[in-house]
Phi, psi and omega in degrees: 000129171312180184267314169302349224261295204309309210265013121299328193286302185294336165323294170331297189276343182295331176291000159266326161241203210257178157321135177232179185240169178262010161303285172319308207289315181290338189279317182312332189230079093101020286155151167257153204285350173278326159305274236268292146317102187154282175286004180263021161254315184276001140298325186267351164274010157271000213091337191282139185263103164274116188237159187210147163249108219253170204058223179262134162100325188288196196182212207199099160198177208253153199261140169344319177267357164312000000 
């Protein structure tokens, strides 16, 4: 899957559901969690309001009007 593929598909599923970890998110497309930060900076210099909570108990979503 392209890198544009990944980061639109993820774009997607974060919009469907609630807070996730980027943990889930690197198992769902197969990728490593440095992959996955790495596209949620280039989501967010895209514009998409990637909102995050860092630590245990934290998380990963897209803020609503995204």
């Amino acid at each position: 899957m392209s890198t544009k593929m990944r980061r639109n598909k993820l774009t997607l599923w974060l919009r469907g559901r609630g807070p996730t970890t980027v943990s889930e998110a690197a198992d769902r497309f197969d990728v490593s969690e440095r992959t996955i930060f790495r596209d949620l900076a280039a989501l967010r210099g895209r514009g998409v309001r990637v909102l995050g909570d860092p630590g245990r108990g934290g998380g990963i979503w897209l803020r609503k009007a995204a």
